[in-house]
C-alpha positions in Angstrom: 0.0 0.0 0.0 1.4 3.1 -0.9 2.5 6.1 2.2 -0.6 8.4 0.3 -3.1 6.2 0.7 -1.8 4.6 4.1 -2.1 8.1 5.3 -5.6 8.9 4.1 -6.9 5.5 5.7 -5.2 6.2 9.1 -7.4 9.5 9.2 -10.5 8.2 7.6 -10.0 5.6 10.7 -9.4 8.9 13.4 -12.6 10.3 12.0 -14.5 7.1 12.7 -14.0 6.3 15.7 -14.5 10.0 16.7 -17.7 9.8 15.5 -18.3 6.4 17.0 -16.8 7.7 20.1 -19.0 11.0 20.0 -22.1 8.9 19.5 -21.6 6.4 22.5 -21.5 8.7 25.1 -24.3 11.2 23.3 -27.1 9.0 22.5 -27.9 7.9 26.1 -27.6 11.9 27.0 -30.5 12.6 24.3 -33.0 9.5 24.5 -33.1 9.4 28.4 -34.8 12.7 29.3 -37.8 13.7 31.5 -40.9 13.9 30.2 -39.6 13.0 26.8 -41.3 9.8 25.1 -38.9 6.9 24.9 -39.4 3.4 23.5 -38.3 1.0 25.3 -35.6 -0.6 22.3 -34.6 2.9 22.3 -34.3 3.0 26.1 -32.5 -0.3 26.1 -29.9 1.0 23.4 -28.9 3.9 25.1 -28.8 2.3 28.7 -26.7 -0.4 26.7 -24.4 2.1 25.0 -23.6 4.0 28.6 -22.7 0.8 29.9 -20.1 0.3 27.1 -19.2 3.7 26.6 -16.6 3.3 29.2 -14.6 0.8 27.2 -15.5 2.2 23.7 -13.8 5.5 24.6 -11.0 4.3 25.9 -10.4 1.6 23.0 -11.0 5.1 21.0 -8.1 7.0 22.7 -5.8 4.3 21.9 -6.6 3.8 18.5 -6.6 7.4 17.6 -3.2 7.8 19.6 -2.0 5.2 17.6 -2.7 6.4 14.1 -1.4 9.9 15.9 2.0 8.5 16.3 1.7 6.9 12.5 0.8 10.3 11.0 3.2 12.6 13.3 6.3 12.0 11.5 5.0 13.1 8.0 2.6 15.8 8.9 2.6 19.8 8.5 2.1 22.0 11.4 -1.5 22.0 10.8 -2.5 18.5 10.4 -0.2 17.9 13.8 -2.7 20.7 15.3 -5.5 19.1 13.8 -4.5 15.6 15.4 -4.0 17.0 18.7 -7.1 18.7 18.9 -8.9 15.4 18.3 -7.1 13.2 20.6 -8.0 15.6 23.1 -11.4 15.7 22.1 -11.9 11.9 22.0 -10.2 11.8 25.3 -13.0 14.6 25.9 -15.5 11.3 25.6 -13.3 8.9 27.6 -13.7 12.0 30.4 -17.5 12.1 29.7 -18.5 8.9 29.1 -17.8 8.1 33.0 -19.7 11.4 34.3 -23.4 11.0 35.5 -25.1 13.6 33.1 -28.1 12.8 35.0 -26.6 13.9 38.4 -25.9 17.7 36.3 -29.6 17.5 35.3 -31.2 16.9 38.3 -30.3 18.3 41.7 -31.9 17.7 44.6 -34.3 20.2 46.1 -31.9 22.2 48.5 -34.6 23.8 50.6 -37.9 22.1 50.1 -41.3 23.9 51.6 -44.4 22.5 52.4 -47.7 23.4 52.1 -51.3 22.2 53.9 -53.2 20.1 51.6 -56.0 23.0 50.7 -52.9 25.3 50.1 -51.2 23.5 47.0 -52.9 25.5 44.7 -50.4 24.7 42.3 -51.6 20.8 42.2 -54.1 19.7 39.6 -56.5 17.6 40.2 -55.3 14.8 37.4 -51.3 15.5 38.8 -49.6 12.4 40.2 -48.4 12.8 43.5 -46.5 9.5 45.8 -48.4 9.9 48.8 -46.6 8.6 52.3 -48.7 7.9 55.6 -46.9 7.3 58.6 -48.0 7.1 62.1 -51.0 8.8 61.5 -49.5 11.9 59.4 -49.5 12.0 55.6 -47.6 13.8 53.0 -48.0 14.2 48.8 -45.0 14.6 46.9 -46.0 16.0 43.4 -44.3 14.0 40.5 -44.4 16.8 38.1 -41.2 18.3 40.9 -39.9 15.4 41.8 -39.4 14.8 38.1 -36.6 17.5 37.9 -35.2 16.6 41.7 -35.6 13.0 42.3 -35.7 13.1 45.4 -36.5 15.0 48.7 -35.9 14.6 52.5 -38.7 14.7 54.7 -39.8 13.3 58.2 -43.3 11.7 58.3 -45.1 10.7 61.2 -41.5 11.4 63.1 -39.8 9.1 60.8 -37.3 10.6 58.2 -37.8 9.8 54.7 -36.2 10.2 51.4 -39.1 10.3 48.8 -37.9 9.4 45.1 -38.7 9.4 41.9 
């Protein structure tokens, strides 16, 4: 095979795997959203995808590293700034692909208030709440919030409680 087209594969094979990099770790970031409809072979793609995206990415850093190394020698000052800026951005997915993206979308209510039943005016009367009773005392945690927090801290009936959702 000749050095030209050598060369051309090597960065036809960096482009791939960026992409296939970019796409492991982004997929399970756009199908698994709130309030979003998902299918469930959608749902078990990405939740498939996150668990390999930790191998994928790294598997990607080596091989584009590796064609790095192969094209280094060879290559003008811009194609050398063009290979550094995407192994860093591949190692960019390695970095991501082992971040909980759903921990940065949903924090947990810092400072929760409560209000008396006939006081929620902002409940419907079709919203879902998770209702807890405990030693006589109750509480409604509207799903619609808890969507967006996931969970809150509370004490029912004197017994603390994280509600989740």
């Amino acid at each position: 095979m000749n050095s030209t087209v050598h060369r051309r594969s090597l960065w036809v094979l960096c482009a791939v795997v960026f992409a296939v990099a970019v796409a492991v770790v982004l997929v399970p970031v756009f199908v698994i959203q709130p309030f979003r409809p998902q299918s469930p072979r959608a749902l078990e793609l990405s939740l498939l995808l996150r668990r390999l995206s930790p191998l994928v990415t790294i598997a990607a850093v080596l091989l584009v590293a590796f064609a790095a190394v192969r094209l280094w020698g060879a290559s003008r000052w811009w194609s050398k700034g063009l290979l550094a800026a995407l192994l860093l951005l591949v190692a960019g997915t390695a970095w991501a692909a082992r971040q909980n993206h759903f921990e940065w979308m949903f924090q947990p209510l810092p400072d929760s208030n409560y209000a008396a039943a006939d006081a929620a005016t902002f409940i419907g009367d079709g919203d879902l709440v998770l209702a807890v009773e405990r030693n006589g005392e109750a509480a409604a945690y509207p799903v619609r919030q808890l969507a967006y927090h996931h969970i809150v801290q509370d004490v029912v009936g004197h017994v603390p409680i994280a509600v989740t959702y």
